[in-house]
DSSP file (Angstrom, degrees, kcal/mol; ACC not computed):
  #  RESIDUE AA STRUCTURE BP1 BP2  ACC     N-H-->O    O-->H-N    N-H-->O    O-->H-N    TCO  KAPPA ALPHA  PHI   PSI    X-CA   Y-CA   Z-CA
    1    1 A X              0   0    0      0, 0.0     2,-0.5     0, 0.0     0, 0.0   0.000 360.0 360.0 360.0 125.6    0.0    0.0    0.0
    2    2 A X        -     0   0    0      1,-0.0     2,-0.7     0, 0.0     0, 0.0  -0.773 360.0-164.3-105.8 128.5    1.5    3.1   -1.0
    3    3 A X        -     0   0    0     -2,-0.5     5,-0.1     4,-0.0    -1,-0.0  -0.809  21.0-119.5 -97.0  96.5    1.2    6.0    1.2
    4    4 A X     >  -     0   0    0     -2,-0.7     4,-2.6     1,-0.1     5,-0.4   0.030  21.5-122.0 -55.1 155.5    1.9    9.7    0.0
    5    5 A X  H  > S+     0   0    0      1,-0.2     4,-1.2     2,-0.2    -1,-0.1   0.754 106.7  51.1 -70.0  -8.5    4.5   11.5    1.6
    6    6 A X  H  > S+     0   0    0      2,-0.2     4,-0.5     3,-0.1    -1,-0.2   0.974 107.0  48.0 -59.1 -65.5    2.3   14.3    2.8
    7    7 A X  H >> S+     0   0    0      1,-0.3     4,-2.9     2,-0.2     3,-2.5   0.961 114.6  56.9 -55.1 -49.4   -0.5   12.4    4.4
    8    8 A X  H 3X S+     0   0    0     -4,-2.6     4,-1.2     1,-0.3    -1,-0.3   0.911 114.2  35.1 -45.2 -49.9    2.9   10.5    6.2
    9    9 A X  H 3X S+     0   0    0     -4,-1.2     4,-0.6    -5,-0.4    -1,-0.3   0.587 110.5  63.2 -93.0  11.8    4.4   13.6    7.6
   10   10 A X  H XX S+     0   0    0     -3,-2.5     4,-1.6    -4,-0.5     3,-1.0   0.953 109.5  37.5 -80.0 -55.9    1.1   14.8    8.2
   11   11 A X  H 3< S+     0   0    0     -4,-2.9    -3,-0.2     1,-0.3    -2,-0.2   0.486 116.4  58.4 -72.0 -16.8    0.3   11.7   10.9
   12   12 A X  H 3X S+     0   0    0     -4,-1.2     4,-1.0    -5,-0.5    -1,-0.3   0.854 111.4  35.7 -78.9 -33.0    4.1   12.2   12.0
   13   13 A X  H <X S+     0   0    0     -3,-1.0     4,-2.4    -4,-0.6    -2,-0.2   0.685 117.3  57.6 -83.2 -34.4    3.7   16.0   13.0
   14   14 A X  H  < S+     0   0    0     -4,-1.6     4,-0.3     2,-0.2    -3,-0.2   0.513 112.9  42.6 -67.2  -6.1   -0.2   15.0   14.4
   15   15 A X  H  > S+     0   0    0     -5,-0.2     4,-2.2     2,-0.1    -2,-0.2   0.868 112.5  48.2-102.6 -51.5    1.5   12.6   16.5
   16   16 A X  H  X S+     0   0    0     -4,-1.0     4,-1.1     2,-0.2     3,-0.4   0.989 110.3  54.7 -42.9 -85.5    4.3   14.7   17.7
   17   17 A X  H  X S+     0   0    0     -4,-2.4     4,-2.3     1,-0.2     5,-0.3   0.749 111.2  46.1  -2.5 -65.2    1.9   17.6   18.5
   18   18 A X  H  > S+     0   0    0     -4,-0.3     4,-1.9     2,-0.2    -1,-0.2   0.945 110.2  46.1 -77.0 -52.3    0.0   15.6   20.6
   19   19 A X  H >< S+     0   0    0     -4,-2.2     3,-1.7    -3,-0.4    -2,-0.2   0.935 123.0  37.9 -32.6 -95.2    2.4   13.9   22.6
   20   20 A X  H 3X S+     0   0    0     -4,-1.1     4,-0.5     1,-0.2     3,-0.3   0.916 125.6  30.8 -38.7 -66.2    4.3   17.0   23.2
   21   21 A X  H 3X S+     0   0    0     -4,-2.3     4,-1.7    -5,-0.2     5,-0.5   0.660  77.6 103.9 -81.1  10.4    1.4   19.8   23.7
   22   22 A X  H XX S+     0   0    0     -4,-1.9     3,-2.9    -3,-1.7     4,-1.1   0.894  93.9  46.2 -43.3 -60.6   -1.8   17.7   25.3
   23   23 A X  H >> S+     0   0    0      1,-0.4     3,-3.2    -3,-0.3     4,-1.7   0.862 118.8  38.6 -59.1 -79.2   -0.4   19.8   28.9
   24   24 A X  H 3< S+     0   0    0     -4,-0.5    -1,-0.4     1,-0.3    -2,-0.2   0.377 113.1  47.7 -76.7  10.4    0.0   23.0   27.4
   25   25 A X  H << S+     0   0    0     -3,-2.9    -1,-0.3    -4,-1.7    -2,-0.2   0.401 117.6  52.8-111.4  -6.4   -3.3   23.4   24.8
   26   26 A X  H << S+     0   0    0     -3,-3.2    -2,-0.2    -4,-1.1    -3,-0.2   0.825  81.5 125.6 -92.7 -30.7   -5.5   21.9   28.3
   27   27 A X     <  -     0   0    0     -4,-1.7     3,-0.2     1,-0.1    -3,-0.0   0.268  61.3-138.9 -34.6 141.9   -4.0   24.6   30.6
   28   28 A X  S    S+     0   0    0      1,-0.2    -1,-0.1     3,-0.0     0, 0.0   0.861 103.8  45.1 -68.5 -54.1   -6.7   26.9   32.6
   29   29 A X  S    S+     0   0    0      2,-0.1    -1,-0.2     3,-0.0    -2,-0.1   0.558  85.6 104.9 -79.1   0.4   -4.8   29.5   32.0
   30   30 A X  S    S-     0   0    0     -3,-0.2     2,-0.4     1,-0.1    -5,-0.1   0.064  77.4 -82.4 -74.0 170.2   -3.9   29.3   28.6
   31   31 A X    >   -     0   0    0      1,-0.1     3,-1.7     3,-0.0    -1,-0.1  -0.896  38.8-111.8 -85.0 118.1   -5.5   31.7   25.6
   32   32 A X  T 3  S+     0   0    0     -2,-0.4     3,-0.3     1,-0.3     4,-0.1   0.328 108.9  57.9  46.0 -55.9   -8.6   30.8   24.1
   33   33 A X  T >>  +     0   0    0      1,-0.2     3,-2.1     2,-0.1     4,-1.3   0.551  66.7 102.4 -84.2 -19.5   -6.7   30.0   20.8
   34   34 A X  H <> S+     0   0    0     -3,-1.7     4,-0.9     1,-0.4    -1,-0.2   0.477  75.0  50.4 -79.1 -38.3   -4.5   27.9   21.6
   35   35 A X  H 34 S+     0   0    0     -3,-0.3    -1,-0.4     2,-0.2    -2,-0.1   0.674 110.9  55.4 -79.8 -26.9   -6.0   24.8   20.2
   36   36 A X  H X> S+     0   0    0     -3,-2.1     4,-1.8     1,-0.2     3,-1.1   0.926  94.0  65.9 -89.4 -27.1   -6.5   26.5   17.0
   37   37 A X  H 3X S+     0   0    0     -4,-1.3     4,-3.4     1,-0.3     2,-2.4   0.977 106.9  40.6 -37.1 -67.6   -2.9   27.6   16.6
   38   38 A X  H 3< S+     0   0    0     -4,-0.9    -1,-0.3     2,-0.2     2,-0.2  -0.303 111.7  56.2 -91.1  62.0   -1.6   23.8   16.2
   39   39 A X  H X> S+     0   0    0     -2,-2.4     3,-1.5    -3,-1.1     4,-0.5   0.196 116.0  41.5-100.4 -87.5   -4.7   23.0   14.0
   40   40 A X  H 3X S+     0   0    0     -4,-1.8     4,-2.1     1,-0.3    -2,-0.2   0.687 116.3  43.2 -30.9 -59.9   -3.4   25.9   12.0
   41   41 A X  H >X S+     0   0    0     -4,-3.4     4,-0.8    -5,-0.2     3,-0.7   0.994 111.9  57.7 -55.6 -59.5    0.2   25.1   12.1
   42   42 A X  H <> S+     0   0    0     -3,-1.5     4,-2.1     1,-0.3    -2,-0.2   0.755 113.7  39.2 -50.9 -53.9   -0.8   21.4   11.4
   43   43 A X  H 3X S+     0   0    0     -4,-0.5     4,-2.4     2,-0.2    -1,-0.3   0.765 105.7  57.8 -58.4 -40.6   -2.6   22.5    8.1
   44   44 A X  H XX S+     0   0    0     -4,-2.1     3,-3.2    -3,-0.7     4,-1.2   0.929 109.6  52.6 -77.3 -82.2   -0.3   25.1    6.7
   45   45 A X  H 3X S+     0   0    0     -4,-0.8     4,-2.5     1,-0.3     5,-0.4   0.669 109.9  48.1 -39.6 -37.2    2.5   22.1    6.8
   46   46 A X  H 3X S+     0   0    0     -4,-2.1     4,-2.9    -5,-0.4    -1,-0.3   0.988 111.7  43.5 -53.5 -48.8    0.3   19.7    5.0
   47   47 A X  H <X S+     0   0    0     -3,-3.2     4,-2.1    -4,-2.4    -2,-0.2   0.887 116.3  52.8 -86.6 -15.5   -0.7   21.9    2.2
   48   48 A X  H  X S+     0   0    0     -4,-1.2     4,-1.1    -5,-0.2    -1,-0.2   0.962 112.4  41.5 -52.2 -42.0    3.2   23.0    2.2
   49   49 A X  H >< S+     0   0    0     -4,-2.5     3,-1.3     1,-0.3    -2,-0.2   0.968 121.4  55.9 -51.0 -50.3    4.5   19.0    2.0
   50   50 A X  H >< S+     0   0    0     -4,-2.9     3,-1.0    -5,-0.4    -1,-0.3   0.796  96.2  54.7 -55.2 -54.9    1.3   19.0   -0.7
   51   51 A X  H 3< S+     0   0    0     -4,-2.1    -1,-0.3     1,-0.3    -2,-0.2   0.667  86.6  75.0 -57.5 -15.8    2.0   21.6   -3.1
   52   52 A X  T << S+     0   0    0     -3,-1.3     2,-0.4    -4,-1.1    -1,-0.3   0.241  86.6 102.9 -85.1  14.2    5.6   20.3   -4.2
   53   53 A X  S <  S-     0   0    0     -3,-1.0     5,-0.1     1,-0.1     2,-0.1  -0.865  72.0-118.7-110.9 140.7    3.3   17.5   -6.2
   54   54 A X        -     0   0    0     -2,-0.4    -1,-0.1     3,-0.1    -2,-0.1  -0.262   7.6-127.7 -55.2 152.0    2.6   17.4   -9.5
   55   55 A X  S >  S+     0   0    0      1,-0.2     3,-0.8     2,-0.2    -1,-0.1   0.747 112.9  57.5 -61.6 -26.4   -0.7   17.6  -11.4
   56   56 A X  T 3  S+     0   0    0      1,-0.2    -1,-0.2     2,-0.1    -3,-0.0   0.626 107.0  55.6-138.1 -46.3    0.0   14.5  -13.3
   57   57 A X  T 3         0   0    0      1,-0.3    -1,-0.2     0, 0.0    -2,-0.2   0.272 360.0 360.0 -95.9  36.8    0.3   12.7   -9.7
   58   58 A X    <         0   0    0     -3,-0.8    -1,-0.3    -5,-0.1    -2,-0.1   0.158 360.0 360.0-102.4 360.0   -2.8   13.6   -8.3
């Protein structure tokens, strides 16, 4: 089964993320945003990894 390299460093960075910030995106004290920031980060890197593909390999 072939796996694109996107979706693959997509589920490597969603994994990372999570590990590392569950503490700090739960905080009481934290801003509001916070959760939406690494959504945001999380997306912009996909559609980078994404764009570097051809039409032809879609």
């Amino acid at each position: 089964m072939y796996i694109p390299r996107s979706i693959l460093i997509l589920l490597v960075i969603i994994y990372l993320l999570f590990l590392v910030s569950v503490d700090w995106i739960n905080e009481a004290d934290g801003a509001w945003y916070r959760p939406f920031l690494v959504g945001l980060l999380v997306v912009v890197w996909a559609s980078w990894t994404h764009r570097e593909r051809d039409s032809d390999e879609l």
